[in-house]
ROTI-190529 format. One line per 8 residues: number of its first residue (from 1); their letters; for each residue x, y, z of C-alpha. Coordinates in nm, 4 decimals. Layout:
residues N
NUM> A> X/Y/Z ~ ...;
END
This chain:
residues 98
1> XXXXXXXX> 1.0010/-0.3361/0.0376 ~ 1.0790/-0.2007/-0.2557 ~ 0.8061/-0.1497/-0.4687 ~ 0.4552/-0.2605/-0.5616 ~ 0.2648/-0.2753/-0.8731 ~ -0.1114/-0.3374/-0.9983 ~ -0.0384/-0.4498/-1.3610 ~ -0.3717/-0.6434/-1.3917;
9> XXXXXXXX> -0.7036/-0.6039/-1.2352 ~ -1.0597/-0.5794/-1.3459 ~ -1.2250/-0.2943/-1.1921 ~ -1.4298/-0.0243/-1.3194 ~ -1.2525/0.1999/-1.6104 ~ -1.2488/0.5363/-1.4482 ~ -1.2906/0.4178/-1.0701 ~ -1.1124/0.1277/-0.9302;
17> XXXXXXXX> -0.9137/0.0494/-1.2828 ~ -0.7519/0.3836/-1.1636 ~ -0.5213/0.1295/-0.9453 ~ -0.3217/0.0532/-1.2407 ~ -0.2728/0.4643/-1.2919 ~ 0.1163/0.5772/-1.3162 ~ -0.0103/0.8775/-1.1805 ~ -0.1909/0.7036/-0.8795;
25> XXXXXXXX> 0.0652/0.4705/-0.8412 ~ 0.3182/0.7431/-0.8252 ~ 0.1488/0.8803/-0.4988 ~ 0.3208/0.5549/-0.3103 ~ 0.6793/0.6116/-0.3521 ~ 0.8181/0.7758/-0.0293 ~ 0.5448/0.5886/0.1942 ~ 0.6063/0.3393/0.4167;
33> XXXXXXXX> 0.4176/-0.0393/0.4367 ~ 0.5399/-0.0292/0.8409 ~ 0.4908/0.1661/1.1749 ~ 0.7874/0.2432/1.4182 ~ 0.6576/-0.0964/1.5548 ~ 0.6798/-0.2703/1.2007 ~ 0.3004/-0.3575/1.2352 ~ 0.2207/-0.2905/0.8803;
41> XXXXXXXX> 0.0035/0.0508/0.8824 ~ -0.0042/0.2024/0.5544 ~ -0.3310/0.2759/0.4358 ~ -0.5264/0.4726/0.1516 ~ -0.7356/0.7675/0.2475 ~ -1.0886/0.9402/0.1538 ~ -0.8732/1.2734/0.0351 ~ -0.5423/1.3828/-0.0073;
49> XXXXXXXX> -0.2483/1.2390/0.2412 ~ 0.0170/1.4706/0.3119 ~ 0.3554/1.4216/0.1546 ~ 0.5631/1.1158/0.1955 ~ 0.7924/1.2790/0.4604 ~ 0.5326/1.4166/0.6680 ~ 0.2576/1.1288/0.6397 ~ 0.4393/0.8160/0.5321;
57> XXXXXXXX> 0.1387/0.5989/0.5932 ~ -0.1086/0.7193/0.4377 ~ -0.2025/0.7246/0.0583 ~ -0.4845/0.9567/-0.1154 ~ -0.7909/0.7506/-0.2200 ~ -0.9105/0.7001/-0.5613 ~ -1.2382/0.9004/-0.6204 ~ -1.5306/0.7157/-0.6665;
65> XXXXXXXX> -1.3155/0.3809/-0.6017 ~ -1.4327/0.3376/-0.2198 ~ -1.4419/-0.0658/-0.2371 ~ -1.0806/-0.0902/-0.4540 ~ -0.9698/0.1413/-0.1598 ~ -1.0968/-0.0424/0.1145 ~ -0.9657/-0.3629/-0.1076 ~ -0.6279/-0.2020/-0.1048;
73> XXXXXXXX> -0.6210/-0.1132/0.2748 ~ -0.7164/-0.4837/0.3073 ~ -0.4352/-0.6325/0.0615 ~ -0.1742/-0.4555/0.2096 ~ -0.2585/-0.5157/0.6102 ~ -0.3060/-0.8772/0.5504 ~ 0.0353/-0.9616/0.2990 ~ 0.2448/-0.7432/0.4662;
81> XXXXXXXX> 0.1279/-0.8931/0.8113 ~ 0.2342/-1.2218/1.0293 ~ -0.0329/-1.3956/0.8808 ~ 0.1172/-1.3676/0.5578 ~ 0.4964/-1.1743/0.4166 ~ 0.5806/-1.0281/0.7233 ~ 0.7702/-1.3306/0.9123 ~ 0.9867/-1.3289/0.5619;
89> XXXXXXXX> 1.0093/-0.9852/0.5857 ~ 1.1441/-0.9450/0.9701 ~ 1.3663/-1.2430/0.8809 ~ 1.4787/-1.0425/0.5513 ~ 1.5305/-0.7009/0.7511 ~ 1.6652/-0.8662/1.0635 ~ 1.9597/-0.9843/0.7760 ~ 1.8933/-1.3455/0.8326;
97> XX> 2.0655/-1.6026/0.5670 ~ 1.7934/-1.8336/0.3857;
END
């Protein structure tokens, strides 16, 4: 995975519309979406995560934003999972012809 983006949302200017933030957006490249076990584990934190090379899977929270984080922590474990992108994924990775 390449990338993600938040281009449109509806949350509260100053809180949660922080998710569409360059500067809070920014904080994700380096991470990583999956575990060593590709079980998708990335996940936004209360506080500041460490950098991307020494804590790729976690992401500092928004202040004041608790829900949009939680929301986020949400999005992410279910789309990325089984139950969603993550057979496409594995097949993708696994360098499978569709």
């Amino acid at each position: 995975m390449l990338g993600l983006t938040y281009y449109e949302q509806k949350e509260t200017p100053g809180l949660g519309g922080e998710i569409a933030n360059p500067k809070w957006q920014a904080l994700w490249r380096g991470r990583r979406v999956y575990d060593e076990s590709w079980e998708p584990r990335i996940t936004v934190i209360k506080g500041s995560a460490g950098p991307p090379d020494k804590d790729p899977l976690r992401v500092d929270g928004l202040s004041g934003a608790t829900v949009t984080s939680t929301a986020v922590n949400h999005l992410m474990a279910f789309w990325m999972s089984d139950n969603a992108y993550g057979r496409f994924l594995r097949t993708f990775r696994e360098g499978a012809k569709t």
